[in-house]
C-alpha positions, -999 to 999 in steps of 0.1 A, spaced: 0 0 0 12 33 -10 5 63 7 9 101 -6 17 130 22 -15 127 39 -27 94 37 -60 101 17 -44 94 -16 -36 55 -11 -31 35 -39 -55 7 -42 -45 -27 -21 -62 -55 -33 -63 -69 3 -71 -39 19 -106 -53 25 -92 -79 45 -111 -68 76 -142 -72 56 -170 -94 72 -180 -114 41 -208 -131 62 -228 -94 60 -230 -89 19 -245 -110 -12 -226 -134 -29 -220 -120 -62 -253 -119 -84 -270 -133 -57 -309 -118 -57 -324 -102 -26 -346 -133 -27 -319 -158 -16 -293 -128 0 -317 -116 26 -328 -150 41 -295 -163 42 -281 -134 60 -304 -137 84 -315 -101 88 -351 -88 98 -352 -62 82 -342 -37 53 -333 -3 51 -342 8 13 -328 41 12 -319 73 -11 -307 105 -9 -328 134 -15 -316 167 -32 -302 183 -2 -281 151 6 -304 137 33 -302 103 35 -345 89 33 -348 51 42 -382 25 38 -378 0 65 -387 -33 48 -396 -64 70 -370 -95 53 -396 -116 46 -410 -88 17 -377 -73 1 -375 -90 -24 -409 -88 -34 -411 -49 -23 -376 -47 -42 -387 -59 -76 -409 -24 -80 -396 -6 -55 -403 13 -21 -431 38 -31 -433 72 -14 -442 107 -22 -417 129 -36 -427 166 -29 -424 150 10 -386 146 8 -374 177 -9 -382 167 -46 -391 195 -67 -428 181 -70 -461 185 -65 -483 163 -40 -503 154 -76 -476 142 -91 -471 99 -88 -455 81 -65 -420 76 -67 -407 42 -64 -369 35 -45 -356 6 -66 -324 -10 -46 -287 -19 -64 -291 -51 -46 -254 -62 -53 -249 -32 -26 -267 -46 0 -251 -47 33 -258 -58 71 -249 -31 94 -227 -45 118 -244 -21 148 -278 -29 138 -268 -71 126 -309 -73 118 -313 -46 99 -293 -47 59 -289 -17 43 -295 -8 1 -286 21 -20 -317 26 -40 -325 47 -75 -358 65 -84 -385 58 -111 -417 74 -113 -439 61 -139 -421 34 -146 -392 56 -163 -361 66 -144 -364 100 -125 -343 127 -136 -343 143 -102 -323 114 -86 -288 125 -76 -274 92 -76 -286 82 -110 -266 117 -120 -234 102 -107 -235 67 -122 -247 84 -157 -218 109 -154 -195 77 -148 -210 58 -176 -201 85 -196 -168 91 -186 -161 50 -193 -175 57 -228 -154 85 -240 -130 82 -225 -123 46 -212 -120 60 -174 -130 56 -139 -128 80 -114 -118 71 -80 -124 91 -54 -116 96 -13 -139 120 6 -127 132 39 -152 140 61 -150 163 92 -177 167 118 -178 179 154 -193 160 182 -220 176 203 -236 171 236 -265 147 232 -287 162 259 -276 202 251 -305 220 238 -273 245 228 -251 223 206 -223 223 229 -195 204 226 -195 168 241 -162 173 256 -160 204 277 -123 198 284 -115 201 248 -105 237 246 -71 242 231 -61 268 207 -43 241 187 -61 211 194 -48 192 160 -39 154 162 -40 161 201 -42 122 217 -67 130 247 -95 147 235 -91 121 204 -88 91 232 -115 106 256 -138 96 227 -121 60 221 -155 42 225 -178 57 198 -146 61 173 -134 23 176 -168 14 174 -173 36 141 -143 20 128 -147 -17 134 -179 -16 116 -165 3 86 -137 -25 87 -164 -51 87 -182 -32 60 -147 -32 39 -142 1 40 -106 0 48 -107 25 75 -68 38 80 -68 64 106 -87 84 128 -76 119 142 -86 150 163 -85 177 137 -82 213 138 -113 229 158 -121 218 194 -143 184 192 -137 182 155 -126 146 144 -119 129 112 -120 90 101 -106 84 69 -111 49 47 -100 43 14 -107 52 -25 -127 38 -44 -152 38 -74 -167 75 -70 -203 58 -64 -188 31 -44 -174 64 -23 -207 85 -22 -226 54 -13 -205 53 18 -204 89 26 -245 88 24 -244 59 49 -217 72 71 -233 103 79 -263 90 93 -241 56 107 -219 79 129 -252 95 142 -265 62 150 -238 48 167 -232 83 185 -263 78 201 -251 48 220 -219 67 231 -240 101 241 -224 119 217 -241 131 182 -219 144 153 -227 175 130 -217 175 97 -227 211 96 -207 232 76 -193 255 101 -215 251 134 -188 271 156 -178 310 144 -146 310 161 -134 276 150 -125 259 116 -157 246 102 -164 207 85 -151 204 48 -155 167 30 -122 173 9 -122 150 -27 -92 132 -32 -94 126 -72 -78 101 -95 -89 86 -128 -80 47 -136 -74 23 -166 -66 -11 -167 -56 -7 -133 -37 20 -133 -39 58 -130 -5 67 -150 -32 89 -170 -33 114 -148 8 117 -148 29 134 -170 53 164 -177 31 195 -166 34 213 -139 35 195 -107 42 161 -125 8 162 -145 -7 151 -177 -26 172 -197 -57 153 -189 -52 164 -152 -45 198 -158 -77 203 -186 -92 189 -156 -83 209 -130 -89 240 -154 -124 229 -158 -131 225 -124 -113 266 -124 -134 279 -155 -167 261 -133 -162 265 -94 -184 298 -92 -214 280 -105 -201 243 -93 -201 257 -55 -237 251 -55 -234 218 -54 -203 219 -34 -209 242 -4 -246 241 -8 -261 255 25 -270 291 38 -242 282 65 -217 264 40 -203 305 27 -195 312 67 -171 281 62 -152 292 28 -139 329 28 -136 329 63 -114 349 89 -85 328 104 -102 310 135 -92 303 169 -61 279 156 -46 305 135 -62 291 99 -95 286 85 -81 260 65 -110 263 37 -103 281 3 -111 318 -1 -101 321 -42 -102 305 -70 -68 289 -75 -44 256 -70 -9 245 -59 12 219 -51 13 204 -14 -2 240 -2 -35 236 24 -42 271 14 -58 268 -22 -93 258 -35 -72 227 -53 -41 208 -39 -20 186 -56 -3 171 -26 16 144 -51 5 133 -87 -14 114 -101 -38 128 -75 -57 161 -66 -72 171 -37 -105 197 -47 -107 213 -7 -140 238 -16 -165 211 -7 -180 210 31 -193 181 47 -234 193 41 -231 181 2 -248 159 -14 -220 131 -22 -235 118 -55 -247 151 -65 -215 169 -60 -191 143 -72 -214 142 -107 -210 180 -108 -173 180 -102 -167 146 -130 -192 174 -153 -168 204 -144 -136 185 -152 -143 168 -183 -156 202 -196 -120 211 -195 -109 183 -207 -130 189 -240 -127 224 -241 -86 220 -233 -91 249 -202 -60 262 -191 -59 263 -153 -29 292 -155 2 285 -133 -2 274 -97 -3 296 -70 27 284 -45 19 313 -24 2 310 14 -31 325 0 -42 336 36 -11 360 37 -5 373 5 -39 392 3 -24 413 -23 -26 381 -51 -63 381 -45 -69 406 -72 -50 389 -99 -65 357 -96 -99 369 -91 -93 390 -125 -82 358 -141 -101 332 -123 -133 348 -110 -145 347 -76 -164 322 -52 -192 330 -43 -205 352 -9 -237 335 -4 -256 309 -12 -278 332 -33 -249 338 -58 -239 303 -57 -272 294 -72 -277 324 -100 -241 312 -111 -255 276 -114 -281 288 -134 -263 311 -155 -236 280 -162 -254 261 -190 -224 241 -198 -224 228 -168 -256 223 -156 -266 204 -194 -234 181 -184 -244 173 -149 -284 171 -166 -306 201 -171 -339 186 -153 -318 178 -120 -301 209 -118 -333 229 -125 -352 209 -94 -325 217 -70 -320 248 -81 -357 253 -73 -355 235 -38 -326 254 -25 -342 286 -31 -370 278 -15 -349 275 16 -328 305 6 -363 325 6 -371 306 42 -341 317 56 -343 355 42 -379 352 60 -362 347 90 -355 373 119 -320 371 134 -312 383 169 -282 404 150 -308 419 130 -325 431 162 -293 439 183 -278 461 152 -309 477 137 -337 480 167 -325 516 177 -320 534 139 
């Protein structure tokens, strides 16, 4: 196994599943009709995402999946932030059955990715559908898969605080990074987090205290990008589960503390052929190909439009653009740019044939934002977009470069409000990812924009009460 300067980039290990539990998955091709019984489960979680990322589940008694699976779980669409209309059919969750696992917390219940149909056709709307099209795609034109690793942050809060305080109130340091016992003083939810992602076959590697008081990280391997999404829309609501046990409950929420660094879901990005990723290598700068830098130059010309999908929360813009916080760093991108091994740019290359997109937070929608970013890069790739030089540069002292990459580069967005008029505007980008998705979260996120702008801060009436 071959790790890069952080450990996120690790080269795939054909035994790294070796802490796999077999015993919970199907044999291969095995239907849910002989899968389920044998693994002895009593029930079945058929779930999807919606289009803010929210994981939605059917609980299916065993002895009914696979009749319940052949259709799908019905439900009603407008109820779980579809763009539709309580008129409109019922929309049916139709499981990837080879994906089924048992959770090895919960060893009745199995858990399915699903896909939506509504009227017997495929529905446009359905963000994981976006991802495995955009893969399909990818494999067609240009005989690739992309691999990805998504790091995902999140703080852990007192269970029984009404106040979202942290669960550790010893955990106070300036510069709490890697620190061992605030990390240790949470040993019993962590390993058990762990253990069941090794059981999964994750290939969990390492587990760390990260930059804000109670802010922690678990990373696992790379994989497929839908094999990685799948597991980031599990994981989320897994590490809640399990964190109820433990009296803890993790936030994924952007940035839930204003003096400390908020929760990013950093992409570690690699595309494969034949088993091997020497496409992304070559002679450019910082050892790349041309394919990687057209990439990264698409993901340039996009990322004012892309962050929609990215940082995609009213919260998410008080995480990027941020003042330094209480360790010194926000650690989250504030321009437009990229670099070599530099933590201060909106894209990394800590060490070809890999790159490290660090705008995303730990709110997005993993299939959703991973079909936007494939849509982004391959735009470049077709359109040959030149990225410029890297910025080598610490970006959060050299305020003075801002201008001349904003000139070149545009901006990122202020708002969430921006973010989604430069979505709209972006019709390469949105016809790439597909125009019917993009157009029903585009409507669904400003309906919560216009919620929020409804609502009355206690700023508002500190600041503007006596005028």
């Amino acid at each position: 196994m071959k790790r890069g300067s952080d450990g996120a980039g690790l080269i795939s290990d054909p035994k790294r599943a070796k802490g796999a539990n077999l015993a919970l998955r199907p044999k291969k091709g095995e239907p849910m009709s002989e899968s389920v019984p044998r693994l002895g489960v009593k029930n079945v979680l058929f779930s999807w995402t919606d289009l803010f990322g929210n994981m939605r589940s059917k609980l299916v008694p065993a002895l009914r999946a696979a009749e319940i699976a052949e259709d799908g779980a019905g439900f009603a669409g407008m109820a779980a932030h579809q763009d539709m209309e309580p008129s409109d059919p019922c929309v049916l969750a139709k499981p990837d059955e080879d994906k089924l696992v048992v959770l090895p917390w919960r060893k009745d219940v199995a858990w399915v990715p699903c896909e939506l149909t509504c009227s017997g056709k495929p529905l446009q709307q359905c963000s994981r559908r976006a991802l495995r099209t955009a893969m399909e795609k990818c494999q067609a034109t240009h005989g690739l898969e992309m691999k990805t690793g998504i790091e995902l942050e999140f703080h852990l809060l007192d269970i029984e605080s009404a106040n979202h305080k942290l669960s550790d109130a010893g955990d106070t340091a300036a510069k709490p990074c890697y620190a061992v016992a605030p990390l240790m003083r949470q040993y019993s939810f962590i390993a058990e987090l762990v253990d069941s992602m090794e059981q999964m076959g994750w290939g969990p590697y390492q587990a760390d205290h990260e930059d804000a008081c109670g802010q922690f990280e678990i990373n696992f391997d790379f994989d497929n990008a839908l094999e990685t999404a799948d597991r980031c829309a599990l994981y989320k609501w897994m590490a809640k589960d399990i964190g109820r046990k433990h009296g803890v409950k993790p936030t994924f929420m952007p940035k839930p503390f204003a003096n400390l660094s908020g929760n990013s879901a950093h992409v570690h990005c690699s595309f494969w052929k034949d088993g091997s990723d020497k496409v992304m290598s070559g002679d450019g700068h910082k050892g790349l190909s041309d394919f990687a830098i057209n990439f990264i130059g698409g993901l340039i010309k996009h990322a004012p439009g892309f962050a929609a999908l990215t940082n995609p929360t009213v919260n998410s813009y008080k995480r990027i653009n941020s003042a330094p916080t209480l360790s010194g760093a926000s650690w989250s991108p504030n321009t437009i740019s990229w670099t070599g091994n530099n933590r201060t740019h909106m894209i990394r290359v800590p060490d070809a044939p890999r790159f490290e997109l660090r705008l995303a937070d730990a709110s997005a929608n993993p299939y959703l934002m991973q079909a936007g970013l494939l849509a982004a890069g391959l735009d470049g790739v077709a359109t040959k977009a030149d990225p410029g030089p890297p910025s080598d540069f610490n970006m959060y002292t050299n305020p003075q470069e801002r201008p001349k990459l904003v000139a070149r580069n545009g901006e990122l967005p202020l708002n969430l409000l921006d973010a989604l008029r430069n979505l709209q505007k972006d019709k390469e980008l949105t016809s790439a990812v597909g125009q019917e998705i993009c157009d029903a979260y585009f409507n669904v996120r400003m309906e919560q924009w216009n919620e929020y702008m409804r609502h009355m801060s206690s700023w508002e009436i500190e600041n503007t009460v006596d005028v």
